[in-house]
C-alpha positions in Angstrom: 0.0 0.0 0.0 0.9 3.5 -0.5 0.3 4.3 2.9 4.1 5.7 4.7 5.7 4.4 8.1 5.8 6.6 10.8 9.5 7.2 10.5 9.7 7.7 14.4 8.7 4.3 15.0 12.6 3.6 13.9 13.6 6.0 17.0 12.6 3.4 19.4 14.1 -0.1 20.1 12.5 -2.7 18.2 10.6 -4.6 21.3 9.7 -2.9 24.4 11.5 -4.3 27.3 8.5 -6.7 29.1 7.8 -8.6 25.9 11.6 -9.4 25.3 11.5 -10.5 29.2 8.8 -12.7 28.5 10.1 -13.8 24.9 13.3 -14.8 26.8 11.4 -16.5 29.5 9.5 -18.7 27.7 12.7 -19.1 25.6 14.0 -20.6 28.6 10.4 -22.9 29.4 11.0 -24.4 25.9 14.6 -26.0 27.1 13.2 -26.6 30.6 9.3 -27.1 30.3 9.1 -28.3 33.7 10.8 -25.8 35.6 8.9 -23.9 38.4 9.5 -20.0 37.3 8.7 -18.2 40.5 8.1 -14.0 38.4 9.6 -11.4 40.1 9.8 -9.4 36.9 6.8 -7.4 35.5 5.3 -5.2 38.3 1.7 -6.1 38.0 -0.5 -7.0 41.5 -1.6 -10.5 42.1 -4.1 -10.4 45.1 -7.4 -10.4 44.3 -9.6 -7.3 44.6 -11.1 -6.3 47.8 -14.5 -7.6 47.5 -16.2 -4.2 48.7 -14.7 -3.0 45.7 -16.4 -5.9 43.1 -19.7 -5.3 44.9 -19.7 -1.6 44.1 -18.5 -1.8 40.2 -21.2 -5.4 40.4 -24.2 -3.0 41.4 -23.3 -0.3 39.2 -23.0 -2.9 36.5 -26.9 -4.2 37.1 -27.5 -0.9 37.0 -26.7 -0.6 33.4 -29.2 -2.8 32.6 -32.0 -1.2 34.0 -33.9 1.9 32.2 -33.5 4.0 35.4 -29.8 3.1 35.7 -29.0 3.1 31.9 -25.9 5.7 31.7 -24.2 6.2 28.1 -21.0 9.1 28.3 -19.8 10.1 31.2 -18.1 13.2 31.2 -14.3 13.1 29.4 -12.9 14.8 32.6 -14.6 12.0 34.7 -17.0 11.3 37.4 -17.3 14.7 39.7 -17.5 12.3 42.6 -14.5 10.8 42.2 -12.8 13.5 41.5 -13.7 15.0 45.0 -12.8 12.1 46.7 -9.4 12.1 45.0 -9.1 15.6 45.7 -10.1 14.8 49.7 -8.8 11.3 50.4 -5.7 11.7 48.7 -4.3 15.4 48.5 -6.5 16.5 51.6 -7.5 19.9 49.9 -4.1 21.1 48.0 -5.7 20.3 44.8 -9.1 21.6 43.3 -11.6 18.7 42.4 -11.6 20.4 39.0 -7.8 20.0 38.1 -7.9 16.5 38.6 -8.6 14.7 35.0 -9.9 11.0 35.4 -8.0 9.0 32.7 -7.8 5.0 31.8 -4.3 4.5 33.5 -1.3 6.3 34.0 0.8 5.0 31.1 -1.8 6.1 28.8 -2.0 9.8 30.0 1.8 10.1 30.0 1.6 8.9 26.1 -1.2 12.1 25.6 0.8 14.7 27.4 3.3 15.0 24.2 0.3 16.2 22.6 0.1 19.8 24.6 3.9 20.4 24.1 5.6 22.0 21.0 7.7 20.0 18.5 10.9 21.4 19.8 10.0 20.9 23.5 13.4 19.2 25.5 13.1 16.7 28.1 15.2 15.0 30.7 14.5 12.0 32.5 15.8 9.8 35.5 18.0 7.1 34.6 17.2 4.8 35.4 13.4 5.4 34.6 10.2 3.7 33.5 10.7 3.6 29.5 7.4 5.1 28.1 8.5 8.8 29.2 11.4 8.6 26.5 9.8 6.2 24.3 6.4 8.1 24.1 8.2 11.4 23.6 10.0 10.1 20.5 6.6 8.3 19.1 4.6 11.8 19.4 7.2 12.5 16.6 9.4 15.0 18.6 13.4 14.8 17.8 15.4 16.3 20.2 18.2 14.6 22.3 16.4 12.9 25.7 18.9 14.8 28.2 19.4 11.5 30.5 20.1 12.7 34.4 22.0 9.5 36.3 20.4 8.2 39.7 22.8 6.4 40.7 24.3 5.1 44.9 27.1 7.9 44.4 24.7 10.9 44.1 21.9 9.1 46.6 19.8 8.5 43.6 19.5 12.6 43.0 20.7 13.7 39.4 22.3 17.4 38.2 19.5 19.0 37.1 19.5 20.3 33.3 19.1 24.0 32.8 18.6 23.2 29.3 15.2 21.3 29.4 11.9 22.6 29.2 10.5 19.5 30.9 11.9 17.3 33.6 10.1 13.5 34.0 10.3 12.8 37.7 8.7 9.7 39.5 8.5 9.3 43.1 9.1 6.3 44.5 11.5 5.6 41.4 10.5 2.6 38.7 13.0 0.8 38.9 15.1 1.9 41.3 12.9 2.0 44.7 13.9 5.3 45.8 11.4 8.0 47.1 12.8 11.4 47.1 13.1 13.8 50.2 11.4 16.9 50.8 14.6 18.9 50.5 15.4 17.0 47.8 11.9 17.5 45.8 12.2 21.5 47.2 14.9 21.7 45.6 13.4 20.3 42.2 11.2 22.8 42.4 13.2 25.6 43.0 15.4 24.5 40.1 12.1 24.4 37.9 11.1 27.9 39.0 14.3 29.4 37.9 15.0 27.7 34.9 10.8 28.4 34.1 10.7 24.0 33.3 7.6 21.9 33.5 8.1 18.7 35.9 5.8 15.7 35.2 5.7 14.4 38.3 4.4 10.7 38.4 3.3 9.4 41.7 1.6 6.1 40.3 3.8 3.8 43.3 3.0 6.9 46.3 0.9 4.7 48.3 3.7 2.6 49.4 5.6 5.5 51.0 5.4 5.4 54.3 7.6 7.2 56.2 5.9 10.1 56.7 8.8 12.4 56.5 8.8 11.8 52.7 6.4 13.6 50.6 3.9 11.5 48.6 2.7 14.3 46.7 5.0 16.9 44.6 2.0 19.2 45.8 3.0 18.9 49.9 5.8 20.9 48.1 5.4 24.5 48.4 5.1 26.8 44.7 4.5 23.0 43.1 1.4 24.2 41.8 3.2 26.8 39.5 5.5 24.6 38.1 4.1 20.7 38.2 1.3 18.6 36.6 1.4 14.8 38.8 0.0 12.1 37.2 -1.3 8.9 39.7 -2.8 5.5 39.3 -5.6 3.1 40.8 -3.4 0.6 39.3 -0.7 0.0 42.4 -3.1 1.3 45.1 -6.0 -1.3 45.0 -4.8 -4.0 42.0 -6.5 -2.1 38.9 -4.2 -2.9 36.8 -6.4 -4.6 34.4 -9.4 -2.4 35.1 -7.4 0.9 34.1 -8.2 3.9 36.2 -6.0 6.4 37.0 -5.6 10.8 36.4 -3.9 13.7 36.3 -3.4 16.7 38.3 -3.5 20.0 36.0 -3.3 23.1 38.5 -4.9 26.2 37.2 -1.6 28.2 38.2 0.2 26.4 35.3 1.0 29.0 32.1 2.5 28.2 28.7 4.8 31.0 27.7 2.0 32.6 25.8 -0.2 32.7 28.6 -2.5 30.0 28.0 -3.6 27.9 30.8 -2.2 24.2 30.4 -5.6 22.8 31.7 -7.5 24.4 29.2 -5.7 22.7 26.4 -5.4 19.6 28.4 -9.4 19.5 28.8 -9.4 20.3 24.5 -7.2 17.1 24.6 -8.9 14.7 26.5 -12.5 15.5 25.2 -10.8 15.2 21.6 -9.0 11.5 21.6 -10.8 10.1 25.0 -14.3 9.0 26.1 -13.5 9.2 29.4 -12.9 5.8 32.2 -15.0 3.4 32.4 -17.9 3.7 34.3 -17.2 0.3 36.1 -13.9 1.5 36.9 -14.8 4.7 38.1 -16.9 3.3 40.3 -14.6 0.6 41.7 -12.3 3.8 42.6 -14.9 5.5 44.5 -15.5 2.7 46.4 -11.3 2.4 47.3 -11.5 6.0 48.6 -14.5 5.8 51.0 -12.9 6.0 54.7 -13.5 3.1 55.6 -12.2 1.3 52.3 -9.4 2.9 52.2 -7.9 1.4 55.5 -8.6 -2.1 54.6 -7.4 -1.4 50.6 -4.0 -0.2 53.0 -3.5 -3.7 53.9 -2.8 -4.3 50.1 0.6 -2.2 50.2 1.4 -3.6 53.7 1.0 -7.0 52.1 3.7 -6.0 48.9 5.4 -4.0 51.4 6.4 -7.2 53.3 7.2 -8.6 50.4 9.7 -6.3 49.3 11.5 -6.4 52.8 11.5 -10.2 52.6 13.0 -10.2 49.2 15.3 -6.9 50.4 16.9 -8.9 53.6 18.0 -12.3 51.2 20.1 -10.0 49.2 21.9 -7.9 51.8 21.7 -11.2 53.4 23.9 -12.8 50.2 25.9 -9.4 50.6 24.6 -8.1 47.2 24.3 -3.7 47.3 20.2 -3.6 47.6 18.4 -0.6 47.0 14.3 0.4 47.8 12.2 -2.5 49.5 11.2 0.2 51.9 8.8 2.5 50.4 8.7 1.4 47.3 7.3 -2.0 45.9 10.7 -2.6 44.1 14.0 -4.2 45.2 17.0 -2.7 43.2 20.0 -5.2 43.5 23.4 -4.5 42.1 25.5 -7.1 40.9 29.7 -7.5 41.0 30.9 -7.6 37.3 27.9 -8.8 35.2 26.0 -7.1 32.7 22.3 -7.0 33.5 21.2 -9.5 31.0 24.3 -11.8 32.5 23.0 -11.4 35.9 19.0 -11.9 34.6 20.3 -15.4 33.3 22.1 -16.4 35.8 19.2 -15.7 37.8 16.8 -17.4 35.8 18.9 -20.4 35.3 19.9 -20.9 39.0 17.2 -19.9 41.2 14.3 -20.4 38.3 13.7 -16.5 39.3 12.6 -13.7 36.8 13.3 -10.3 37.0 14.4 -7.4 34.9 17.7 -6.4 33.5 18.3 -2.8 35.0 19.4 -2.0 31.7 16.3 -1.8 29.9 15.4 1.4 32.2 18.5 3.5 31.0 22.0 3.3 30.8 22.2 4.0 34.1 20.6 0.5 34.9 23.5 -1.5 33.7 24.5 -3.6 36.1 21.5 -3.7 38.2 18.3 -5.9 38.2 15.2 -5.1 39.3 12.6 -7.7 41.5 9.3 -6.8 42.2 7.1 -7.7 45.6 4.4 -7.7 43.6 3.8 -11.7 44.2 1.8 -14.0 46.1 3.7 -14.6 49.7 4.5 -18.1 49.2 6.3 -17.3 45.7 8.5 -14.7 48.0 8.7 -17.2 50.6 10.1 -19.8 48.3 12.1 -17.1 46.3 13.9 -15.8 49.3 14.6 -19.9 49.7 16.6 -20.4 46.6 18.4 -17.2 47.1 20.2 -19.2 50.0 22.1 -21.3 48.2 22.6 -18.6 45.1 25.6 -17.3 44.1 26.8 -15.6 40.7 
């Protein structure tokens, strides 16, 4: 056919870093069929939803079926009541119910971001960081250099910050690496961004799992934030929606392009454009995680991963490996002595029947480091932290 490639597709590797774990996974099934693969790799949740939660999204499904209950559209911003009780249950009051845009999933709002920004808009990211905020930016069809900032042990997982961006990517805790940022550390973002007049996307999809409470689990607990920061956040992590897909973003109405216009006006021309709004079933699923007394009990979910993390944490220091996050963070970041990440992902897989991710499919700064997720039943940790006993590269 006539029809032309999008030549940006090219600026991308080839297969996105899961599928080549799984590819190389099954790989490994094929010469051992009967091995017992305990996956510590992809982060997605494995306990089953609260049942409160099914009841709610259950109801409001029978609903649908009935003439009274019948509901078509929703509005593209989403459900008012959810928004309030995001706004309430989860920034206590700093943010307006009506800068909070209801979306199907963080990923996918971080994709339709590059469509407010300007073709020769700069961005910097962590590196280590979750690959769709480089991969995404090069899709949309923009072609700058992706100014990469090292998080590394040497600088406590803090880069330099680039004067010459005009957007930072920032997540808090860090995919892959585990690591929430301080307040003086995320005051000092901001600063830097006020200066410099950058935009920080701030993604706060794993903040339910910080808990000590001297770190900040909102950029917004920042002071000035609002003038400088759109957050984007997930259902995903926080009550095991990872296959219903709910999640939004935070727009503040302080936030200016250079022209004037107000970045939530454009974003609102965006979403009712190219989205239909969540899914009603989701939505309501959501509001039923943030009523007060749902909320507690959906808290035993992070304790659950959160024990999981420590478990998986204390074999490694254990087998005297440098181990990162575990803490506040549903990710254990694990360096390994002289091996390349895929090495170390084999030798993993081979010896312990463990899957992971190489550290180098998050960045440059990855290499040498694998990532293990506590997203997994208890007995898989339980087993896991087992055959770590007798492991050694």
């Amino acid at each position: 056919m006539r029809v032309k490639r999008n030549p940006s597709i090219s600026n991308i590797s080839p297969r996105y870093l899961f599928p080549e774990i799984q590819q190389q996974t099954h790989t490994f099934l094929q010469r051992h069929p009967q091995a017992d693969l305990i996956d510590l790799g992809i982060g997605d949740t494995t306990l089953p939803l609260p049942s409160f939660v099914a009841q709610k999204m259950s109801e409001k499904a029978a609903s649908l079926a009935t003439t009274a209950g019948y509901q078509g559209y929703g509005p593209p911003q989403g459900s008012p009541e959810l928004q309030k009780k995001i706004a309430e249950q989860l920034y206590h009051g700093c943010v307006d119910p009506e800068e909070i845009f209801i979306s199907d999933g963080a990923k996918c709002d971080i994709g339709r971001l590059h469509y407010l920004f300007g073709p020769d808009t700069a961005i910097a990211v962590q590196d280590p960081a979750y690959p769709v905020y480089g991969e995404t930016y090069l899709l949309s069809g923009k072609s700058l250099p992706i100014d990469l900032m090292p998080c590394l042990p040497e600088n406590d997982f803090f880069p330099t910050l680039p004067p010459a961006a005009d957007i930072i990517y920032f997540c808090s805790p860090n995919n892959p690496t585990g690591i929430a940022a301080t307040k003086k550390q995320l005051e000092e973002l901001i600063a830097f961004a006020r200066d410099h007049d950058i935009l920080i996307i701030f993604d706060a999809a794993y903040s339910c799992f910080i808990q000590d409470p001297q770190l900040p689990q909102s950029i917004y607990e920042i002071e000035e934030a609002r003038h400088v920061a759109i957050e984007v956040g997930s259902f995903s992590k926080i009550a095991g929606f990872t296959g219903l897909r709910l999640g939004w973003t935070v727009v503040p109405k302080e936030l200016r392009f250079h022209d004037g216009t107000p970045v939530a006006q454009d974003w609102k021309r965006i979403v009712s454009t190219c989205f239909n709004g969540a899914s009603l079933l989701s939505q309501s699923g959501g509001i039923a995680v943030l009523e007060d007394h749902a909320f507690l009990e959906i808290q035993q979910l992070t304790d659950y991963y959160l024990k999981n993390g420590m478990l998986l944490k204390k074999a490694f220091c254990a087998l005297g490996f440098e181990t990162y996050g575990g803490e506040n963070a549903p990710y254990v970041w694990v360096k390994l002595p002289e091996k390349t990440s895929w090495q170390g992902f084999h030798a993993f897989l081979e010896k312990t029947r463990i899957v992971s991710v190489p550290g180098s499919g998050f960045g440059p700064a990855g290499e040498g480091f694998l990532r293990f997720s506590s997203f997994a039943n208890r007995s898989a940790v339980e087993k896991a932290v087992e055959r770590l006993k007798s492991f050694s590269l």
